[in-house]
C-alpha positions as CSV (number, residue, x, y, z in Angstrom):
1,X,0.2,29.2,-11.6
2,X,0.7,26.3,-9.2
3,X,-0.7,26.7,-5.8
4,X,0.9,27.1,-3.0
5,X,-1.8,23.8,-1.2
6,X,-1.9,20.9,-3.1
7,X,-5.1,21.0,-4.8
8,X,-6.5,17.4,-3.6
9,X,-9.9,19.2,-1.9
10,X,-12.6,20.8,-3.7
11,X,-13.0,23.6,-1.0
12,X,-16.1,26.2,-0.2
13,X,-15.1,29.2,0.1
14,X,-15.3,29.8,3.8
15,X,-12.9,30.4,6.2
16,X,-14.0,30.3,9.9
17,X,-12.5,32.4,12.4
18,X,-13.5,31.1,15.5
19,X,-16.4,29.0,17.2
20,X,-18.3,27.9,20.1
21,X,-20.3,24.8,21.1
22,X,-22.4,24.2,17.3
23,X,-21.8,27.2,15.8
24,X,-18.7,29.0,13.6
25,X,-18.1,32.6,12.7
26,X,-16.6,33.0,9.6
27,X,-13.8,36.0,9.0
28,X,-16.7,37.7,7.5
29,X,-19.3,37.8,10.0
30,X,-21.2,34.7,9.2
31,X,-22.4,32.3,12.0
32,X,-22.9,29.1,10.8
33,X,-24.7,25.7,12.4
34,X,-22.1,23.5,12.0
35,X,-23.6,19.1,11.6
36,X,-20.5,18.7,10.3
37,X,-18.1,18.5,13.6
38,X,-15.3,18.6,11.5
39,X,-16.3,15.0,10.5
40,X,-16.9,13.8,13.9
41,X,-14.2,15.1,15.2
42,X,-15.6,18.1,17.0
43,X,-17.0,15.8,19.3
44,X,-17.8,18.4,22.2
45,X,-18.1,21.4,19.6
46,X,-15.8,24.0,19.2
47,X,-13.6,25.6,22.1
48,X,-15.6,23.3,25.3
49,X,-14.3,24.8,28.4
50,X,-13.2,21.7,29.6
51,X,-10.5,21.5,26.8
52,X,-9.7,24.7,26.5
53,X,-8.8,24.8,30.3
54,X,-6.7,21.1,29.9
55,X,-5.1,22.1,26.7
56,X,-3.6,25.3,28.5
57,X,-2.3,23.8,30.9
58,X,-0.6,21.4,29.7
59,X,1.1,23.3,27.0
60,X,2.7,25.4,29.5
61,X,3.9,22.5,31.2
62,X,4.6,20.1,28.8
63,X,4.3,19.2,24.6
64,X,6.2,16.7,23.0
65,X,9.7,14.2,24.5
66,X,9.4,11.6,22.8
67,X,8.7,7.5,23.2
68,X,12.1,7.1,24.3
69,X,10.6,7.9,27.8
70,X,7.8,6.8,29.8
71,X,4.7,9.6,29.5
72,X,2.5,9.9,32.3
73,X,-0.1,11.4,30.4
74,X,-0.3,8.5,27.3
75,X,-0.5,6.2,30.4
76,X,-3.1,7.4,32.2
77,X,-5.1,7.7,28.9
78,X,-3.9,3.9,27.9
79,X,-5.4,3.3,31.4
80,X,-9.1,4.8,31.3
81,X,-9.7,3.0,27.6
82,X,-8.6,-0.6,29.2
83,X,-10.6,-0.2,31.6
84,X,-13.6,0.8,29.5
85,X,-13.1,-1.6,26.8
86,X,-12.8,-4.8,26.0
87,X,-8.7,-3.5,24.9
88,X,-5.8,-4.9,27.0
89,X,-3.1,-2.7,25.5
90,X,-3.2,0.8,23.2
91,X,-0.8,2.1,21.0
92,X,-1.3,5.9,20.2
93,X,-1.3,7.4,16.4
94,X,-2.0,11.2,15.3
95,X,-5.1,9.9,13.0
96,X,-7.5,7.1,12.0
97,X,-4.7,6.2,8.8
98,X,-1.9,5.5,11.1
99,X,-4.4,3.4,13.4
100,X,-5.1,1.7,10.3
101,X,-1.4,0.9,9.2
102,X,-0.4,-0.7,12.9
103,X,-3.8,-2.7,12.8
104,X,-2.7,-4.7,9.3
105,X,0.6,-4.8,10.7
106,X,-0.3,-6.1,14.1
107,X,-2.6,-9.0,12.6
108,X,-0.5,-9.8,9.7
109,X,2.6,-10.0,12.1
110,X,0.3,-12.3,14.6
111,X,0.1,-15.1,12.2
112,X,3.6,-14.6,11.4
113,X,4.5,-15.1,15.3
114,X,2.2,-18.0,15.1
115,X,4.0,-20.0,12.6
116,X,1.4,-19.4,10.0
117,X,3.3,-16.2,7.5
118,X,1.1,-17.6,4.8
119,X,-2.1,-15.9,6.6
120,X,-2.1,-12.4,5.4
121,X,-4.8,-12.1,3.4
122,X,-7.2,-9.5,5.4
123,X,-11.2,-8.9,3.9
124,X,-12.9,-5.8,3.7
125,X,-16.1,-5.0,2.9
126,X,-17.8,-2.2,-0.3
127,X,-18.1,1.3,0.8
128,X,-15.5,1.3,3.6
129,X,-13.2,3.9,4.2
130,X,-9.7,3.1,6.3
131,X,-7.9,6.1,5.2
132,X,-6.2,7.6,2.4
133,X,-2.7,5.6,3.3
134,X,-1.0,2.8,0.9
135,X,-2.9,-0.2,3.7
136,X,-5.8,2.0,4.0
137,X,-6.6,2.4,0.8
138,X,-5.9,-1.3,-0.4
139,X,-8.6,-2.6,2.7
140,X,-11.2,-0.7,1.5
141,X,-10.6,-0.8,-2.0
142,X,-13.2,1.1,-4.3
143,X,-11.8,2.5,-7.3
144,X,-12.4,6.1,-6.1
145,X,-9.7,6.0,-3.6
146,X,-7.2,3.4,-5.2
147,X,-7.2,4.7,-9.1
148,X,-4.0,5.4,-10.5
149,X,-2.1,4.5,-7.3
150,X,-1.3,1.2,-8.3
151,X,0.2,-1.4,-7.5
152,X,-1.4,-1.3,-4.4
153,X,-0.6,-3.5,-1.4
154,X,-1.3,-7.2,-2.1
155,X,-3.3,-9.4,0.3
156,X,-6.7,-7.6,0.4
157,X,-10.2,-9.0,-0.4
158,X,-13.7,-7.1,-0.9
159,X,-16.5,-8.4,-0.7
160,X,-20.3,-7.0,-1.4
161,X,-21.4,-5.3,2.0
162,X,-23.3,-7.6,4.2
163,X,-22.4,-10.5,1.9
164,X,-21.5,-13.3,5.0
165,X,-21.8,-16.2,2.6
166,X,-19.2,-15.0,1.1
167,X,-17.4,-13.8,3.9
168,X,-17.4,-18.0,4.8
169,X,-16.0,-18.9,1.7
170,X,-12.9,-16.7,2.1
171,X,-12.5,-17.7,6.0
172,X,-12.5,-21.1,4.7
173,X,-9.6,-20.7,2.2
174,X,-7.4,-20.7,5.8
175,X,-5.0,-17.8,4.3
176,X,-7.3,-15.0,5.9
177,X,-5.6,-12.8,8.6
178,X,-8.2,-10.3,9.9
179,X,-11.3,-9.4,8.9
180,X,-11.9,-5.2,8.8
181,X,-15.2,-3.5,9.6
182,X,-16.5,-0.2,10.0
183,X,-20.0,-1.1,12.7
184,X,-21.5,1.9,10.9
185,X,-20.1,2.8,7.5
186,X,-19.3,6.7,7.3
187,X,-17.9,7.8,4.0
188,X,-20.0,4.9,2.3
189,X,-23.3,6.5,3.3
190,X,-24.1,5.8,6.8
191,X,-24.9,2.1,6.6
192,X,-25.0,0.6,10.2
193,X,-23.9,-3.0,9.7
194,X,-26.7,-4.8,12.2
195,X,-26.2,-6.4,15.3
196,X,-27.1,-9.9,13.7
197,X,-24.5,-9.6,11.4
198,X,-21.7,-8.0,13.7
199,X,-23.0,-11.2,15.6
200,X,-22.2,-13.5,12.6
201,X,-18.8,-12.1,11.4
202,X,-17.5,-12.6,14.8
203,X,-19.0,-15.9,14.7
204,X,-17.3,-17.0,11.7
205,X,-13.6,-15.1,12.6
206,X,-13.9,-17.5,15.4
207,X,-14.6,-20.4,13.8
208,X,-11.8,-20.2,10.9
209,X,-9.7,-18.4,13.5
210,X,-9.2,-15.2,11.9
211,X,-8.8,-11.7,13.7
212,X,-11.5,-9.2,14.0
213,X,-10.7,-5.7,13.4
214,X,-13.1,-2.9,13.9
215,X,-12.7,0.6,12.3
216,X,-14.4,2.9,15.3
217,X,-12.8,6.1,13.6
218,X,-16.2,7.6,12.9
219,X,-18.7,6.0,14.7
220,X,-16.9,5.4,18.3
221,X,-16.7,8.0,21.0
222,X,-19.8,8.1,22.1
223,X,-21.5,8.7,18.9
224,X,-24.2,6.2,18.5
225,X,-25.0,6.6,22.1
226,X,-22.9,4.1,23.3
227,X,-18.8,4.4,24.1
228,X,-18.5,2.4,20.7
229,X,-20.3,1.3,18.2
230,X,-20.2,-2.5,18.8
231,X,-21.2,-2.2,22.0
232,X,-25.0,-2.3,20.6
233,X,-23.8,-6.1,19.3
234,X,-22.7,-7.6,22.0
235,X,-19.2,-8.8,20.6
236,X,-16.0,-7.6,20.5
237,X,-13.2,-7.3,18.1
238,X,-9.7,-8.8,18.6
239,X,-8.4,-5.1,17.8
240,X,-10.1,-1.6,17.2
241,X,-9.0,1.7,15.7
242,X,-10.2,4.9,16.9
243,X,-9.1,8.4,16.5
244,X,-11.5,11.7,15.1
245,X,-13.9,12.1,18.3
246,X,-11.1,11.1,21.2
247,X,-8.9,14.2,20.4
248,X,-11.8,16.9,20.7
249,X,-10.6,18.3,17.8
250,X,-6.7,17.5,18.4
251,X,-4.7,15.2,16.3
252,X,-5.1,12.1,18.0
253,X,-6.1,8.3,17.4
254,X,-5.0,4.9,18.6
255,X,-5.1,1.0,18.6
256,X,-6.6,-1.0,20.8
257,X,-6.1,-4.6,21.2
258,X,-6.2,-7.9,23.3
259,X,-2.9,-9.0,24.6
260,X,-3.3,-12.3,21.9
261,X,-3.7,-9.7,19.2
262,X,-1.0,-7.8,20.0
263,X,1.1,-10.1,20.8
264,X,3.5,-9.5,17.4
265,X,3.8,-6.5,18.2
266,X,7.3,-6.6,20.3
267,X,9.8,-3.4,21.1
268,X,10.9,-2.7,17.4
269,X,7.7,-3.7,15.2
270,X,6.1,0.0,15.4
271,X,6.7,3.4,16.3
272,X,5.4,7.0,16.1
273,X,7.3,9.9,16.5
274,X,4.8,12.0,17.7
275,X,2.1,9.8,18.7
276,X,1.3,10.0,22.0
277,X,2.8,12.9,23.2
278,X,1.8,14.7,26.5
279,X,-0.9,17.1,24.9
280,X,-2.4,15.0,22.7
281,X,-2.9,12.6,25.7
282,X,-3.6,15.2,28.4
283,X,-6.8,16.6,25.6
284,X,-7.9,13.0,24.9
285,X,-8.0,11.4,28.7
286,X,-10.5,14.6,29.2
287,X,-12.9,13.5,26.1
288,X,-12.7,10.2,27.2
289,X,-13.3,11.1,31.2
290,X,-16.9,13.5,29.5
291,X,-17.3,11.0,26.7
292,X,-17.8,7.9,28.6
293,X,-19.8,9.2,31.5
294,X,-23.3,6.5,31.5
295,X,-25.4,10.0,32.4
296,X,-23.6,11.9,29.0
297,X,-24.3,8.9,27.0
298,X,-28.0,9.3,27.8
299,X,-28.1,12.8,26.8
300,X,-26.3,12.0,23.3
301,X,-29.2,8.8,23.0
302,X,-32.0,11.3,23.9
303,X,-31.1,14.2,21.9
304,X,-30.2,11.9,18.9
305,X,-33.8,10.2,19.1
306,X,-35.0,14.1,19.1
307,X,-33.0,14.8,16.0
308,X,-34.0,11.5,14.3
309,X,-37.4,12.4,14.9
310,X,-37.1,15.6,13.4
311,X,-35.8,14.5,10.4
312,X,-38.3,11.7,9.9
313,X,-40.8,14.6,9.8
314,X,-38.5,16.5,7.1
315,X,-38.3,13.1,5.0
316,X,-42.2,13.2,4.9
317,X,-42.5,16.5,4.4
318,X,-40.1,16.5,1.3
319,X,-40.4,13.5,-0.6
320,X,-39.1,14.7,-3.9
321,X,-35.7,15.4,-2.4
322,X,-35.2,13.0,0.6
323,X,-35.7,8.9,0.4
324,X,-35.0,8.3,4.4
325,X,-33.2,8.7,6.9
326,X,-30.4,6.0,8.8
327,X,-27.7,5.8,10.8
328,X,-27.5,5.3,14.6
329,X,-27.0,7.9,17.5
330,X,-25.8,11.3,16.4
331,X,-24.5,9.4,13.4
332,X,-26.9,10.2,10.9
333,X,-27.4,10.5,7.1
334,X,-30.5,12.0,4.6
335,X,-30.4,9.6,1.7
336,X,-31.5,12.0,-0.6
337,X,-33.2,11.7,-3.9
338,X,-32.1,15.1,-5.7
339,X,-28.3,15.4,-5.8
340,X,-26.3,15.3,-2.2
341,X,-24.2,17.8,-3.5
342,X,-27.0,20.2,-5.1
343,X,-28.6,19.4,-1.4
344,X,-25.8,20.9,0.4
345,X,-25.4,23.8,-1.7
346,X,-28.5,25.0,-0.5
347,X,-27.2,24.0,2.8
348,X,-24.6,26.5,2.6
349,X,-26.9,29.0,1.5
350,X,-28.8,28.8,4.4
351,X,-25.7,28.5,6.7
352,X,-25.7,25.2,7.3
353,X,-22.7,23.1,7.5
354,X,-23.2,19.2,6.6
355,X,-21.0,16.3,4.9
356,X,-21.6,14.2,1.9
357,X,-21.3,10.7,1.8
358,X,-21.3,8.0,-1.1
359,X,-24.9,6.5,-1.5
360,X,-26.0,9.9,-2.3
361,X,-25.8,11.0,1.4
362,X,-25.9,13.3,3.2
363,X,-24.4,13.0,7.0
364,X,-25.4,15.3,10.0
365,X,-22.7,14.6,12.9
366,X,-23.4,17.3,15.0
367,X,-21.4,17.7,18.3
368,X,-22.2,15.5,20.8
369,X,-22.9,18.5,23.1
370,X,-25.5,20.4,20.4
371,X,-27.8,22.4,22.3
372,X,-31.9,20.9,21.4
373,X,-32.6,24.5,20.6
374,X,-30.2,24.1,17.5
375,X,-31.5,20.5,16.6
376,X,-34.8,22.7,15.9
377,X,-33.0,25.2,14.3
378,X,-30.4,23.0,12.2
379,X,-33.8,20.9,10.8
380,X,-35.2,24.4,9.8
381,X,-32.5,25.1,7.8
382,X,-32.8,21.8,6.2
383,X,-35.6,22.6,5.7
384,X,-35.3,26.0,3.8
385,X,-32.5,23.8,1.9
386,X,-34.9,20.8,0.8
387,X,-37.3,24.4,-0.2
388,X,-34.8,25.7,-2.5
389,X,-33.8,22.6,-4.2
390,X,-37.8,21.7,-4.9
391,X,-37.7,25.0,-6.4
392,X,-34.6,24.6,-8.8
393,X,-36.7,21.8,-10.2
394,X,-39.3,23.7,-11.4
């Protein structure tokens, strides 16, 4: 028998039925801890008063026209994120994929305006994830996401992650567009990319005169303790995509850009039917209004230090089943020696929620909002996981 979803997730089988702040009931009872946020989505948990309240009241005023007409409320949200970043324009998508598509477009399109169309080639690094689209999946490249969906779209190069010698040698070649970097790696296992080298790759984008894209899908939004990732560097990126944390929870991401950068982009070149629409805007210029606040950042930078901590402890405590720990902010993963996967079984069993990652990871993004009484409690469910697992192997 066929099913009626498309069978392209391996599912648990749990179905929540509602939730607040870290936790989820399930329809049977259940509460969960949820690390998981939805993948960093959940950015101020599940059902925050403050989004509840702007989410009703601007669906009784106001969902979808179109981008036929100006929209007060993806203006005001353009607004706040210029003014908070180094951005001097935004375009608004539904997800991180679409952010992807318009950022390949907008840089190949640059070069094109520039009198240079034989500058498309854009480099990527291992282990990224752009999203699951024809452009995402042809930046990042690893045969896991682009087997059997060939041919895939031409002009991409990867190159071994941190690898900047070779990153020179392609910049060099002068047919190199944009170069596209995740600050922290999320599906690849957590792997921050450090400041030096953020540093560096801007460094040599200048120099050969390439574009800098950064993905902030999973790390921005006040996840590492700063608004974005890249803040920690110093440097800034010709254009950024962001989406998962902004929305709270509701489909929403976007592109942010210089006005050289986005210069291509003229009325014509891009459009989204439904990005950008009054609710999706109305939700996100809340997140960002909480999000960005310097005294919320502190509390995300002081609780993650407390979880990071924490885990250090569970690390020591359980060598046989955890390596270390990395990641920055509340974007953290166990590099685990037993099987990620056998690790987050146990995880469920002890009604957990957590992500896996390549490397053998295992990521905790917890809400940005998590209570510290549930950091304590989260790590001693790990805990009772890492337990069970030592005693499988005996």
């Amino acid at each position: 028998m066929i099913p009626s979803l498309l069978p392209t997730y391996n599912r648990v089988d749990l179905a929540f039925e509602h939730g607040q702040g870290s936790w989820l009931v399930t329809d049977r009872g259940e509460r969960y801890l949820d690390l998981g946020a939805g993948i960093a989505v959940n950015a101020l948990g599940h059902t925050h008063p403050a989004l509840v309240d702007v989410l009703t009241r601007q669906a009784q005023k106001l969902w979808h026209v179109s981008n036929l007409y100006t929209i007060p409320e993806q203006q005001k949200l353009a607004d706040m994120l210029v003014d908070l970043t180094f951005a001097d324009t935004a375009f608004f998508t539904n997800s991180g994929t679409e952010a992807c598509e318009l950022a390949v477009k907008m840089a190949r399109k640059y070069w094109h305006d520039k009198g240079q169309p034989n500058r498309t080639r854009i480099i990527g690094f291992d282990g990224s994830f752009h999203g699951r689209s024809s452009a995402g999946i042809a930046a990042a490249g690893g045969e896991k996401l682009t087997k059997g969906f060939g041919p895939l779209l031409p002009g991409f190069t990867h190159l071994p992650f941190g690898d900047l010698d070779g990153l020179t040698n392609a910049l060099s070649e002068g047919d190199v567009a944009a170069v596209i970097i995740e600050p922290v790696q999320g599906e690849g296992g957590i792997r921050p990319v450090p400041d030096d080298e953020l540093k560096a790759i801007r460094a040599a984008c200048d120099q050969a005169g390439a574009l800098l894209i950064f993905d902030e899908v999973q790390c921005g939004m006040g996840r590492t303790g700063k608004l974005f990732a890249h803040e920690y560097s110093g440097v800034t990126p010709d254009i950024m995509m962001v989406a998962k944390g902004i929305g709270g929870g509701f489909p929403l991401g976007a592109v942010l850009a210089t006005e050289d950068a986005a210069s291509g982009m003229v009325a014509g070149t891009h459009g989204s039917t439904y990005g950008g629409n009054p609710l999706a805007c109305a939700i996100g210029a809340r997140v960002v209004e909480i999000v960005s606040d310097p005294a919320f950042l502190d509390t995300v930078s002081r609780k993650a230090g407390r979880l990071r901590q924490k885990l250090e402890g569970l690390v020591a405590a359980h060598p046989d089943v955890f390596e270390a720990v990395r990641g920055s902010g509340l974007m953290l993963g166990l590099k685990c020696k037993a099987l990620n996967t056998d690790v987050l079984a146990k995880c469920y069993d002890a009604r957990l929620l957590c992500v896996p990652a390549g490397d053998n990871v295992l990521r905790i993004l917890p809400a940005l909002t998590i209570e510290d009484e549930d950091i304590s409690e989260a790590v001693t469910r790990l805990e009772t996981a890492a337990k069970a697992v030592e005693g499988q192997s005996k």
